[in-house]
N, C-alpha and C positions, 0 to 999 in steps of 0.2 A: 341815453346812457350818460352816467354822469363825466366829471374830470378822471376823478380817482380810480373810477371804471378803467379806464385806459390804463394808467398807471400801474398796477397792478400785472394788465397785460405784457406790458411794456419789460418790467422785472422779470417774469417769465422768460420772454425771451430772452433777454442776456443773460441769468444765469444757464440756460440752454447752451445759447453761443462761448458762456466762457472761454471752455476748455479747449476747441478750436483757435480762439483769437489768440490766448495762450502760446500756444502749438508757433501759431503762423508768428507772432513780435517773437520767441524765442531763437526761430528759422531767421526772422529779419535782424536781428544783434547780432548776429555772426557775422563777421570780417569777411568782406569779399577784396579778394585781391584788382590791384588795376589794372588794366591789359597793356602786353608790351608793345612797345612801338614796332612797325613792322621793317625788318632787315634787307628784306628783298623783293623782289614781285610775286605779288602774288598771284597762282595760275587758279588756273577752273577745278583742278583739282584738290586746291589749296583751301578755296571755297566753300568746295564740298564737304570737303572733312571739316573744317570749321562749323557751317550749319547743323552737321550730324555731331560734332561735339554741344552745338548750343541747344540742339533737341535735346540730345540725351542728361544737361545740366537743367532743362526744364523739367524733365521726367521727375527728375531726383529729385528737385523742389515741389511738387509736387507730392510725393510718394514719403520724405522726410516725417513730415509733421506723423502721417500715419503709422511708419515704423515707430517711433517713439512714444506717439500713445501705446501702441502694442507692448512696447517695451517698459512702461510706466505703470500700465492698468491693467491687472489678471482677466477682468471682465472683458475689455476689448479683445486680447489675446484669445480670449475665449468664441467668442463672435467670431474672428477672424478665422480660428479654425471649424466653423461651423459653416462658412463662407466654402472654406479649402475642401471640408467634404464635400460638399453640394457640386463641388467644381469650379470653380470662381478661385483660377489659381490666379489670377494675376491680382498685385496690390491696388493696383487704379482703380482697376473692378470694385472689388472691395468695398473702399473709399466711398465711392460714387454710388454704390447699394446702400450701404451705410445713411450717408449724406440723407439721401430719394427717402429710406425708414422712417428717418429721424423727421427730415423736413414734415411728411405726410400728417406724424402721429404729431407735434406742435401744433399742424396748421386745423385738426381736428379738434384737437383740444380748446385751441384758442377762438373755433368758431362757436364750440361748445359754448365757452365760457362767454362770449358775445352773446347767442341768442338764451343765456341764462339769465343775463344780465340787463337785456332789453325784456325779458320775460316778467320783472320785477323782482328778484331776487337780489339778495343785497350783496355787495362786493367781495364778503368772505366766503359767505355761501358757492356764488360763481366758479374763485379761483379756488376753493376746494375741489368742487365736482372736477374743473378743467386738470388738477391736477390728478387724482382718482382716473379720469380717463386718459390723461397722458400716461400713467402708467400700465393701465390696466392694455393700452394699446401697444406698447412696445413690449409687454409678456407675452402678449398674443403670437404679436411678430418672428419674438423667438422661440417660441413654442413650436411656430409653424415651420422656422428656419433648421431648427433639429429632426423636426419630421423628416422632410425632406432630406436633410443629410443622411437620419436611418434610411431610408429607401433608399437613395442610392449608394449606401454601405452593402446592402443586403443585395441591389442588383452585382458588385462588384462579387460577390460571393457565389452569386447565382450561374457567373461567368467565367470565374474561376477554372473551371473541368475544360471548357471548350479551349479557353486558354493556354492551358499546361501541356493537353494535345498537341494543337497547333504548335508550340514551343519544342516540343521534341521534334515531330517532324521537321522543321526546319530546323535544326539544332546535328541531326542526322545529315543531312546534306553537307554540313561541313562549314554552314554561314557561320559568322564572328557574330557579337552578342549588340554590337549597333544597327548593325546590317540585318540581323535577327530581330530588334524591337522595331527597325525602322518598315520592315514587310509586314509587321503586326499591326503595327498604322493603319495598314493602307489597307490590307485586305481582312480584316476584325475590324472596320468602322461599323459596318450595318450588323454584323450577327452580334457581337460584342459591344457597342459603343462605349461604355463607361470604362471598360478596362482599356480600351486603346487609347481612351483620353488620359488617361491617365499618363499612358504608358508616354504619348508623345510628347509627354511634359518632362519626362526625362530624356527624351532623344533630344529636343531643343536643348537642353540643358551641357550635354556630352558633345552635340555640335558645336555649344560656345565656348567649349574649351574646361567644363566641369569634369571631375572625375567621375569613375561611372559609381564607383559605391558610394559615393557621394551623393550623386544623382538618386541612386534607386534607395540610399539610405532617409534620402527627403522627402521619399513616396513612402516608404514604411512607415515613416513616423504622422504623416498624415492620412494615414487608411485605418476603421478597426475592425474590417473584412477581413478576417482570419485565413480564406483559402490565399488569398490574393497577396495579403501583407507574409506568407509562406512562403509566397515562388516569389516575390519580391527580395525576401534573406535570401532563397536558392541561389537567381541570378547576382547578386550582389559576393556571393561568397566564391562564384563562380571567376566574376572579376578579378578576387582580390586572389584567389589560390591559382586559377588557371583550370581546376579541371573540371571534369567532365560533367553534365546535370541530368544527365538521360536516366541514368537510374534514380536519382533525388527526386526527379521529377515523376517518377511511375510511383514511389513508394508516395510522396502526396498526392497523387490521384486514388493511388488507393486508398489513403486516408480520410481524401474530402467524400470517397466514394462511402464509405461505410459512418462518416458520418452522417452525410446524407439519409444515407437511409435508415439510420434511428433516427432524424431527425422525423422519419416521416412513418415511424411506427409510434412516436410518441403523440405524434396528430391522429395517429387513426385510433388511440386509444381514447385520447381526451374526446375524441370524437363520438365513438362508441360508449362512453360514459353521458356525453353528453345528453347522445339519445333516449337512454334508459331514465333519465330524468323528465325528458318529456314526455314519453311514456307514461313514466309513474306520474303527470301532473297533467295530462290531457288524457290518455287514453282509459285510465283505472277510474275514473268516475263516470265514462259514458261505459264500460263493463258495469259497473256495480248498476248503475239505472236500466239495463238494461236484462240485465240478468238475475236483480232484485227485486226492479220494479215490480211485476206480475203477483211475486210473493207478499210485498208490502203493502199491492191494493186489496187479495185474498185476506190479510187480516185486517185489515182496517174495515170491512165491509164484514166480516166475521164478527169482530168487535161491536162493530154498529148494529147487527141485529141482538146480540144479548142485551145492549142498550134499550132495547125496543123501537132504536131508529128505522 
């Protein structure tokens, strides 16, 4: 492989890395303050909290750069709530998915574009294909990434009923609406899972001191499960007025119920359509040969003796 071979390779990757490096010298300009001298003795639990503050200033530095791309590029933001359905609420997550994507579909490309290149194809050639497969691999990726998020949009939906059940019966007992999502946790993980995950992403959130329609208003905006993102306004509205959700919640079960079941008269029609097409394209020619045939040989053998055959 030649010099310029490399070279080549070599621009690839840092227009790649740009907008990372970007991110991180933007994060590193910024002014950090000096630390003050310290006043007094410091104890063991002066300590503690110091290193749980210098975790949590690592985290940020960390998690900075990617809030800002989000904030900067629609596409990113886009990924990232494609991340948030799938379940990948936390940003590091993210990040680190992201990163693992990106690295994967480069490091393919770029092998591509080596044994193109050692194959005897000349260096345009190469880093065209390598580029063609770099993108054509990161469509892939998120083709695959929205799949999955539909599916588990649609399980969220699917779980919806069992949910809203559950939610009145304890609701009826008389529990408050933390102590209500927090028993939803724990006993909805196996029958439910996707909606308790959810759910306990807003009970973390209300333990740390977030508002609750706050909380459940940050689960609405990232779900487009219709039964789910419903009882989500329900409880949220329940918050913010106080009262009662027992009957809000029977008239959307009755809703999700009946739509349910057009949903599943309009399967049995497509379905029933469906079949009469196979019908008409498998069955109606082994009828006609069958019920023709006899006739068709009767004249052609009729035919053939006025012929004199």
């Amino acid at each position: 492989m030649e010099a310029y071979h490399l070279l080549f390779l070599a621009c690839i990757v840092l227009l790649l890395a740009a907008p990372a490096l970007l991110a991180l010298a933007r994060f590193e300009a910024q002014p950090r303050t000096a630390p003050q001298a310290p006043h007094k003795k410091t104890t063991a639990v002066d300590v503690n909290a110091k290193r749980e503050q210098r975790k949590n200033a690592l985290r940020g530095y960390k998690l900075e750069p990617w809030r800002q791309l989000r904030n900067r590029y629609k596409a990113i933001n886009e990924i990232a709530q494609l991340f948030r359905q799938c379940g990948v609420s936390s940003a590091a997550d993210q990040m680190r998915y992201l990163i693992y994507a990106i690295a994967a579909a480069v490091g393919f490309s770029l092998l591509l574009g080596i044994a193109m290149a050692v194959g005897g194809y000349n260096a345009v050639e190469s880093f065209a294909y390598a580029v063609i497969a770099l993108v054509a691999v990161l469509l892939m990726m998120k083709r695959g990434l929205q799949t999955r998020a539909e599916k588990r949009q649609k399980c969220l939906e699917e779980e919806a009923l069992m949910l809203i059940q559950t939610t009145r019966m304890l609701w009826r007992v008389g529990l408050s609406l933390p102590k209500t999502l927090g028993i939803l946790c724990d006993e909805l993980r196996h029958l439910t899972p996707s909606t308790a995950t959810e759910l306990k992403i807003a009970v973390k959130r209300i333990d740390a001191g977030q508002a609750q329609d706050e909380a459940l208003q940050e689960l609405c905006n990232n779900t487009t499960a219709e039964g789910f993102r419903e009882y989500l306004i329900i409880l949220r509205q329940e918050s913010s007025t106080g009262g009662g959700v027992d009957k809000s919640l029977q008239e959307l079960y009755e809703v999700l119920q009946s739509r349910r079941k057009t949903n599943l008269q309009e399967k049995v029609s497509k379905t029933s359509a469906n079949m009469s097409v196979v019908m008409m394209l498998m069955m109606f020619p082994a009828l006609i040969i069958v019920i023709g045939g006899p006739g068709f040989i009767a004249i052609s053998r009729a035919l053939g003796s006025l012929n004199g055959g």
